[in-house]
N, CA, C and O atoms as a GROMACS GRO file, in nm:
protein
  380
    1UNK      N    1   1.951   0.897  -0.098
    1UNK     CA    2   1.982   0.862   0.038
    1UNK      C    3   1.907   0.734   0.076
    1UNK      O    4   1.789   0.733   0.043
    2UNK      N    5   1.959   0.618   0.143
    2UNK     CA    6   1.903   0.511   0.217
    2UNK      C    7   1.844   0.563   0.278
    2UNK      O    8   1.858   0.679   0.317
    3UNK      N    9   1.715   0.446   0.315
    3UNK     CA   10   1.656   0.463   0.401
    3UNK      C   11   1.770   0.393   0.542
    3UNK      O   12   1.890   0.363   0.550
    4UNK      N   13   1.654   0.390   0.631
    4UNK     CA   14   1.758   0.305   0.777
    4UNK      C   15   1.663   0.213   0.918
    4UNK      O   16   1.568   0.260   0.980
    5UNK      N   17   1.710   0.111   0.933
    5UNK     CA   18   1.613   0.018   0.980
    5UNK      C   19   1.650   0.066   1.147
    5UNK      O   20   1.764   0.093   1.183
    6UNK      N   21   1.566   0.068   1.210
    6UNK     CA   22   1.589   0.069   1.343
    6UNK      C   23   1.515  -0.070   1.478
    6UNK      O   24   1.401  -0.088   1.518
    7UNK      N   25   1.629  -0.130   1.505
    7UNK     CA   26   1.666  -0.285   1.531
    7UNK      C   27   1.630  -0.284   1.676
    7UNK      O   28   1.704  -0.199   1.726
    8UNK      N   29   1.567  -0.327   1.752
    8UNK     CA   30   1.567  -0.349   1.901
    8UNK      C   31   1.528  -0.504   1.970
    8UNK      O   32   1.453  -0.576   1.905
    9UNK      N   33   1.554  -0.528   2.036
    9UNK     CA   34   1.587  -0.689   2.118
    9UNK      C   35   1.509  -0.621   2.274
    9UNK      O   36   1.568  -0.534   2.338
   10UNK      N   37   1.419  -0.657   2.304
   10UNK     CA   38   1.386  -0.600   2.459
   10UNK      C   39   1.293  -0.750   2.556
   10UNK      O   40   1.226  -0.850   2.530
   11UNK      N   41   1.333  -0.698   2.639
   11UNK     CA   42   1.289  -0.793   2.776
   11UNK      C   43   1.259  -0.714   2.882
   11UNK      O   44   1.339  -0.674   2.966
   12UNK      N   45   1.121  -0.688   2.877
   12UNK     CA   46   1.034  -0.608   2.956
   12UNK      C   47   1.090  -0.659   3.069
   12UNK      O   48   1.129  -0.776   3.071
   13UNK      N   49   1.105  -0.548   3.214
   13UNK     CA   50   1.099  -0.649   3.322
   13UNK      C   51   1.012  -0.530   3.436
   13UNK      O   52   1.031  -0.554   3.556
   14UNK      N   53   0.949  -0.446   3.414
   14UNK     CA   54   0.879  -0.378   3.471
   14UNK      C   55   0.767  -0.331   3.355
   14UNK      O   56   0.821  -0.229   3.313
   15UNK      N   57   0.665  -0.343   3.291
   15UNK     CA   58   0.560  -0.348   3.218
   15UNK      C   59   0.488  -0.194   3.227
   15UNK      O   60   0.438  -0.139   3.129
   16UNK      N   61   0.492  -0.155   3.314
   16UNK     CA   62   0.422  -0.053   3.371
   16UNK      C   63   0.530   0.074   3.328
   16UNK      O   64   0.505   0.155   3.239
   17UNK      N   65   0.605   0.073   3.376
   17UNK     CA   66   0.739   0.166   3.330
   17UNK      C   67   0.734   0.184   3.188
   17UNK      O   68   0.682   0.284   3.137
   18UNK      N   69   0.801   0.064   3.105
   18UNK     CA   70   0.812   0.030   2.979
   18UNK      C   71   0.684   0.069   2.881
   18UNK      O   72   0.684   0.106   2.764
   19UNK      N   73   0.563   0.047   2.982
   19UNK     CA   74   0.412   0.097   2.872
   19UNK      C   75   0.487   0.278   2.872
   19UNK      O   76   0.525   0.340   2.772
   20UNK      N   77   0.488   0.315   2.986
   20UNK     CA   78   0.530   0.458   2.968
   20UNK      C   79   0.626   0.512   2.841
   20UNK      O   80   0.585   0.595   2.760
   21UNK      N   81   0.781   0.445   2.835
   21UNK     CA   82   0.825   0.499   2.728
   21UNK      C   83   0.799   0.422   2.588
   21UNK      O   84   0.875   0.435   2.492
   22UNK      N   85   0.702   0.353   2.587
   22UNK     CA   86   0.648   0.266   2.422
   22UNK      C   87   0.557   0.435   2.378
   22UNK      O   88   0.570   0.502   2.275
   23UNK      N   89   0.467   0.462   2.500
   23UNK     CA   90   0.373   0.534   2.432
   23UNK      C   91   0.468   0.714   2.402
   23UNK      O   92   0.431   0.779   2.304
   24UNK      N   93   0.534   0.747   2.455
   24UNK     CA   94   0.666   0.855   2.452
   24UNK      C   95   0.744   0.802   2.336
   24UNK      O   96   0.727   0.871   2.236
   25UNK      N   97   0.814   0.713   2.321
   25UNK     CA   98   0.879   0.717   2.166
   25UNK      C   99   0.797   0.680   2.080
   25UNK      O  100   0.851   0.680   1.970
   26UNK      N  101   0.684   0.646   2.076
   26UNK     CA  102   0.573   0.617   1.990
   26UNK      C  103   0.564   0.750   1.872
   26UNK      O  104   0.560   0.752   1.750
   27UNK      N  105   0.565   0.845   1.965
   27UNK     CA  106   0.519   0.983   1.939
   27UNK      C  107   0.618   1.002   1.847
   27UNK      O  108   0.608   1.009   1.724
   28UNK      N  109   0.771   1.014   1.961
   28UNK     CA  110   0.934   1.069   1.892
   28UNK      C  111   0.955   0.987   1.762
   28UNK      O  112   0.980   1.046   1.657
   29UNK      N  113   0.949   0.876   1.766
   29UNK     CA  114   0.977   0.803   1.642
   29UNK      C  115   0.922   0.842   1.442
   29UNK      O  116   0.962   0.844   1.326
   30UNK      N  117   0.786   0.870   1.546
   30UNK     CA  118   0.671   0.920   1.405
   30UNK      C  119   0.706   1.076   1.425
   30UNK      O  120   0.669   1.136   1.323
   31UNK      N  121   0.740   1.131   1.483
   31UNK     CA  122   0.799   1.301   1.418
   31UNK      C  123   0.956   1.293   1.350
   31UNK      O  124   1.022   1.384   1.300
   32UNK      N  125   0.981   1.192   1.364
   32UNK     CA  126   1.141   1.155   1.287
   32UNK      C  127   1.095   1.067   1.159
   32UNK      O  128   1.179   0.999   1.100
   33UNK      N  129   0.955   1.070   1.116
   33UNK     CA  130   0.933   0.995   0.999
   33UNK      C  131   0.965   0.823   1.051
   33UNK      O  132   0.942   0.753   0.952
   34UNK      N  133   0.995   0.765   1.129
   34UNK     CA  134   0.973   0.625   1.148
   34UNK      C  135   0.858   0.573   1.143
   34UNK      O  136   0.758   0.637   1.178
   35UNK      N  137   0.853   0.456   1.100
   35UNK     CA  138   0.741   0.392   1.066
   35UNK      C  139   0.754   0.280   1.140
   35UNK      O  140   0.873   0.250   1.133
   36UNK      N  141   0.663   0.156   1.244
   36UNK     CA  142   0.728   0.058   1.272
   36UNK      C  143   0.696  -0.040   1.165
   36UNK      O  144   0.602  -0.008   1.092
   37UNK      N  145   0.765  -0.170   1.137
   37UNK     CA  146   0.742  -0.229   1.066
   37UNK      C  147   0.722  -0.353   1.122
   37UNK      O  148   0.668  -0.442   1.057
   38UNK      N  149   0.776  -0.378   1.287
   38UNK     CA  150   0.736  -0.534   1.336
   38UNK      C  151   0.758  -0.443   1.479
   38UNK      O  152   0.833  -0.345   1.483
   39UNK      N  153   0.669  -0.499   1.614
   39UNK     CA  154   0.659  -0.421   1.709
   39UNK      C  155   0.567  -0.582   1.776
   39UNK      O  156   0.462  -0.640   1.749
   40UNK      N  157   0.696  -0.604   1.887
   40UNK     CA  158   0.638  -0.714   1.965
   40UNK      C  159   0.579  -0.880   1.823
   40UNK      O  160   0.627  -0.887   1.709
   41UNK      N  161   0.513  -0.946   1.859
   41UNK     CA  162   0.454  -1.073   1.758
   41UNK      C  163   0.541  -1.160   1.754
   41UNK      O  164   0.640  -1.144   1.824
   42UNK      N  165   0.529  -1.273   1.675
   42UNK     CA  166   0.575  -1.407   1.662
   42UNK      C  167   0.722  -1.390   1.644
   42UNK      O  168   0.753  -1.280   1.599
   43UNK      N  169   0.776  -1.435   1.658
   43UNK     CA  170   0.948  -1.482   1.622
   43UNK      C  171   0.983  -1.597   1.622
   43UNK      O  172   0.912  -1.684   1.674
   44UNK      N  173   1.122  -1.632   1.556
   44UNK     CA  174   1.179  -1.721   1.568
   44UNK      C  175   1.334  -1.687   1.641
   44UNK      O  176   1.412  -1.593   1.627
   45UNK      N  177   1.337  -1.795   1.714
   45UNK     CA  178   1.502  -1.687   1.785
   45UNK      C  179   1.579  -1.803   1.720
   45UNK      O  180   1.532  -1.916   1.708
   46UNK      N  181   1.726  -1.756   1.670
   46UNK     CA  182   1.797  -1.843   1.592
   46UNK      C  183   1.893  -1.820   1.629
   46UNK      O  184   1.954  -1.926   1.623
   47UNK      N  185   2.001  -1.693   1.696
   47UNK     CA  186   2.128  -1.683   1.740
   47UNK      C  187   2.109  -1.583   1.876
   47UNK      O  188   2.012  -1.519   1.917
   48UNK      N  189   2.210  -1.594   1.911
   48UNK     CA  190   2.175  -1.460   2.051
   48UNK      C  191   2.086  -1.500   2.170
   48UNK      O  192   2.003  -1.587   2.198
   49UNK      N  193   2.135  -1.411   2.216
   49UNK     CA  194   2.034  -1.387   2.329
   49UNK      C  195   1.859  -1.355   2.267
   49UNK      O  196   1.812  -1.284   2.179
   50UNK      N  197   1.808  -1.441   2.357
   50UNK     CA  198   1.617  -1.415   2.374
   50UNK      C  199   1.612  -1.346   2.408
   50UNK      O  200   1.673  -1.321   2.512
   51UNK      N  201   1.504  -1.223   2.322
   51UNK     CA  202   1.403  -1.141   2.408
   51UNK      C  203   1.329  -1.100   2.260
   51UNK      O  204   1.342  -1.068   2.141
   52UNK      N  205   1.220  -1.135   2.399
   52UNK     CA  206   1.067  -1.188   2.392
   52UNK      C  207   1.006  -1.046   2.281
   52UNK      O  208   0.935  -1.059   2.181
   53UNK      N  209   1.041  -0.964   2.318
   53UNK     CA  210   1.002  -0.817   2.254
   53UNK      C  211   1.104  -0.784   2.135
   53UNK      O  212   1.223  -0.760   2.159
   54UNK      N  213   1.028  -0.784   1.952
   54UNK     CA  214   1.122  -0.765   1.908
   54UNK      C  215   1.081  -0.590   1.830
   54UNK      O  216   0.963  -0.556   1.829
   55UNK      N  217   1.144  -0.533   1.794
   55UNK     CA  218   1.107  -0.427   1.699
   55UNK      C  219   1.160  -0.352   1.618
   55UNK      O  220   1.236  -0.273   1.674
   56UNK      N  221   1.155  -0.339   1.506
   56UNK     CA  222   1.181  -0.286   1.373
   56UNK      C  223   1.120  -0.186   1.356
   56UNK      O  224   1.004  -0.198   1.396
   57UNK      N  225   1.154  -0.048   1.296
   57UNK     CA  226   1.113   0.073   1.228
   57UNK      C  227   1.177   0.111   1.120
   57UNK      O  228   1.294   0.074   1.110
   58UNK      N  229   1.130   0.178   1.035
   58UNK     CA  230   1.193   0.225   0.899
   58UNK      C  231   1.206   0.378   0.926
   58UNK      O  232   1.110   0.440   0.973
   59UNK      N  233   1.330   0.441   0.894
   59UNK     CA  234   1.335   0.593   0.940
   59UNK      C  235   1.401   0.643   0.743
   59UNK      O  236   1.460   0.572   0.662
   60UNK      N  237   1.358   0.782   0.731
   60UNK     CA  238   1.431   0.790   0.610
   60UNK      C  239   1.542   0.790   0.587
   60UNK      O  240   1.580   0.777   0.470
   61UNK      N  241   1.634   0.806   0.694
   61UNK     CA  242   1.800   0.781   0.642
   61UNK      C  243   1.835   0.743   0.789
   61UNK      O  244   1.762   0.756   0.888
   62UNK      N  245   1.953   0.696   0.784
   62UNK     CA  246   2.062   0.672   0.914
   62UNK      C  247   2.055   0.769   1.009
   62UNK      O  248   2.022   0.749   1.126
   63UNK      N  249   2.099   0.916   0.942
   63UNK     CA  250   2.044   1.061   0.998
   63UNK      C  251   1.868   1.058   1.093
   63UNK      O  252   1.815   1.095   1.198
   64UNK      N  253   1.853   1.021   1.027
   64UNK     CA  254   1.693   1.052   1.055
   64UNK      C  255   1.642   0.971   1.144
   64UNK      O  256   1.526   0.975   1.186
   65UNK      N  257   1.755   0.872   1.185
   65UNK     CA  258   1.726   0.752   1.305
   65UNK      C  259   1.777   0.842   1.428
   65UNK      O  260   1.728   0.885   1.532
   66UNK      N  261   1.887   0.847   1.371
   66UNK     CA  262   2.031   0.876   1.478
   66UNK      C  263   1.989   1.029   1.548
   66UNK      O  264   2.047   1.079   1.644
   67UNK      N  265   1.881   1.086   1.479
   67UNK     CA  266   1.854   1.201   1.537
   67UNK      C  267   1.737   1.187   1.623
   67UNK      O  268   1.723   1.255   1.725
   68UNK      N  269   1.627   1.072   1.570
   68UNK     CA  270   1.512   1.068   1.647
   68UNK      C  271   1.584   0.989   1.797
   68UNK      O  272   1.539   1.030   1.904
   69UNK      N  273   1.671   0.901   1.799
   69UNK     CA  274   1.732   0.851   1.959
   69UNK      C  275   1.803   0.975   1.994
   69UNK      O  276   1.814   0.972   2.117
   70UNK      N  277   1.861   1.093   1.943
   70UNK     CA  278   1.937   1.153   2.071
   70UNK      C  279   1.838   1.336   2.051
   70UNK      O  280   1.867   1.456   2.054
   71UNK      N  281   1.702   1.242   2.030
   71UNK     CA  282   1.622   1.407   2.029
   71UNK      C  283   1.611   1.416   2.184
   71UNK      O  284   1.653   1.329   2.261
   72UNK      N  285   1.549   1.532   2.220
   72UNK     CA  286   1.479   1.555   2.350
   72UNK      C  287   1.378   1.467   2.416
   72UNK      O  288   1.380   1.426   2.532
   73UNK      N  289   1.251   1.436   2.280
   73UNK     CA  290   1.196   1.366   2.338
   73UNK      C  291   1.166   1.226   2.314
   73UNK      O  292   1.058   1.176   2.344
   74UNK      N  293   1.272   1.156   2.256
   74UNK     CA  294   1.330   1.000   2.281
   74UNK      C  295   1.398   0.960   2.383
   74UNK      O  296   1.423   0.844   2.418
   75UNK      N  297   1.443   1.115   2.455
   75UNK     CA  298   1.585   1.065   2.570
   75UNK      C  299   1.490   1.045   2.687
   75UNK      O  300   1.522   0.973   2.781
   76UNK      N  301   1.319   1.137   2.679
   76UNK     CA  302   1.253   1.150   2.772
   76UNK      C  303   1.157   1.018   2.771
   76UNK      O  304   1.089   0.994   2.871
   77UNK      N  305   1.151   0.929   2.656
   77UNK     CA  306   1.099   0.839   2.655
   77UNK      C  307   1.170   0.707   2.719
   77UNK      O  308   1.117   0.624   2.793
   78UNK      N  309   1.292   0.710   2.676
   78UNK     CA  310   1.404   0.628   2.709
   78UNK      C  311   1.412   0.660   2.885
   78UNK      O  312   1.434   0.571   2.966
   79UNK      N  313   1.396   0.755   2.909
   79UNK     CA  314   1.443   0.752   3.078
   79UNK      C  315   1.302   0.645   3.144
   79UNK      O  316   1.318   0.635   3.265
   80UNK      N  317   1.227   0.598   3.116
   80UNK     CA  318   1.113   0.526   3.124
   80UNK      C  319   1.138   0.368   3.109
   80UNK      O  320   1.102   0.274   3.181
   81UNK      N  321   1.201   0.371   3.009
   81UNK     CA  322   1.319   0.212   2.979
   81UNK      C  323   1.388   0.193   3.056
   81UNK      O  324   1.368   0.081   3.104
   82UNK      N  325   1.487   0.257   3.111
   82UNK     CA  326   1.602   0.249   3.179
   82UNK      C  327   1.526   0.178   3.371
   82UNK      O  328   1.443   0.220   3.452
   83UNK      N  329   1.611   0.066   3.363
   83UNK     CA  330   1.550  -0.015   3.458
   83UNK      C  331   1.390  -0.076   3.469
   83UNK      O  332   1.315  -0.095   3.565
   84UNK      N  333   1.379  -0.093   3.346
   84UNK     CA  334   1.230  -0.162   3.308
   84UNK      C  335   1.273  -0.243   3.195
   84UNK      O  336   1.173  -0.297   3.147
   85UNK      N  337   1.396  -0.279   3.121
   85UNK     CA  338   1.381  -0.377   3.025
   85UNK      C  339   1.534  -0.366   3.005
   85UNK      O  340   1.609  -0.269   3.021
   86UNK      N  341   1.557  -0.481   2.968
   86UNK     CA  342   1.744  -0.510   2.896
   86UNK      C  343   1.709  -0.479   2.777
   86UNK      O  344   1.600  -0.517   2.734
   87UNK      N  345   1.771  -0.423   2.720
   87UNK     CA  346   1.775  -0.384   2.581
   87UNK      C  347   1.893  -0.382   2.472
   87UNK      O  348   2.007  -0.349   2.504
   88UNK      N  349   1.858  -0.420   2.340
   88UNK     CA  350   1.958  -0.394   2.224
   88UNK      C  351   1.914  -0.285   2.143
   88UNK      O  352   1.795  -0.252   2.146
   89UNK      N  353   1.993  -0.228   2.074
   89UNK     CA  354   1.927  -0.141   1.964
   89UNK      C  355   2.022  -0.121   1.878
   89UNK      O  356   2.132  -0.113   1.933
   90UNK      N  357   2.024  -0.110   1.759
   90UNK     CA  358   2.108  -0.088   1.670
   90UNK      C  359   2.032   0.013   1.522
   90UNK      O  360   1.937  -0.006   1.446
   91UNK      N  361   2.091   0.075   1.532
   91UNK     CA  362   2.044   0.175   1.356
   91UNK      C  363   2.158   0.092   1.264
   91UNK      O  364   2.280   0.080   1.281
   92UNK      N  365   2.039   0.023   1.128
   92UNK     CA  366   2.114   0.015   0.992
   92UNK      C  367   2.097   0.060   0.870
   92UNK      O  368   1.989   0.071   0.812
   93UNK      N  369   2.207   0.086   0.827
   93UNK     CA  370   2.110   0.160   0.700
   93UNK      C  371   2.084   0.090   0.602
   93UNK      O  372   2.175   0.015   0.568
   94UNK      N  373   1.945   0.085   0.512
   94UNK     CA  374   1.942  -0.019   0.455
   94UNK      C  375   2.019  -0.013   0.289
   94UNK      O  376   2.054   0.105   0.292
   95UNK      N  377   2.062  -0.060   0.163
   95UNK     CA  378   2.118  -0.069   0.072
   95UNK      C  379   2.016  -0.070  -0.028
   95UNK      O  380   2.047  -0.079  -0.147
   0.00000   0.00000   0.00000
């Protein structure tokens, strides 16, 4: 089984909120076996839309992503996001 990268694009716009669900999926992510692998730091932006916040995690499969975003307590972390940052996210699996 692939592993699976988990992709996010964010633009804090309430800090205070957003610290709330970093430290809540912090938790959810690492009981789904995610690991982060880049979280906020340097970038280069080359296509797309900017934002400033980038982050990468490694989960053991596609499954194992796709379950840590629609667990209980990712949705409870995520309600913390919602109107504190624009966001992208995408699960890939890697080859």
């Amino acid at each position: 089984m692939s592993t699976a990268l988990w992709i996010a694009h964010v633009d804090v716009t309430d800090a205070e909120a957003y610290g709330r669900y970093a430290a809540l999926a912090t938790e959810a992510i690492a009981k789904h076996g995610g690991v982060f692998l880049a979280r906020g730091g340097r970038y280069i932006q080359k296509e797309g839309a900017d934002r400033p916040r980038n982050v990468v995690a490694r989960f053991p499969s596609l499954e194992a992503a796709d379950a840590c975003y629609e667990s209980a307590e990712y949705q409870e972390a995520l309600s913390h996001a919602r109107g504190a940052a624009v966001r992208e996210l995408v699960i890939v699996e890697e080859q």
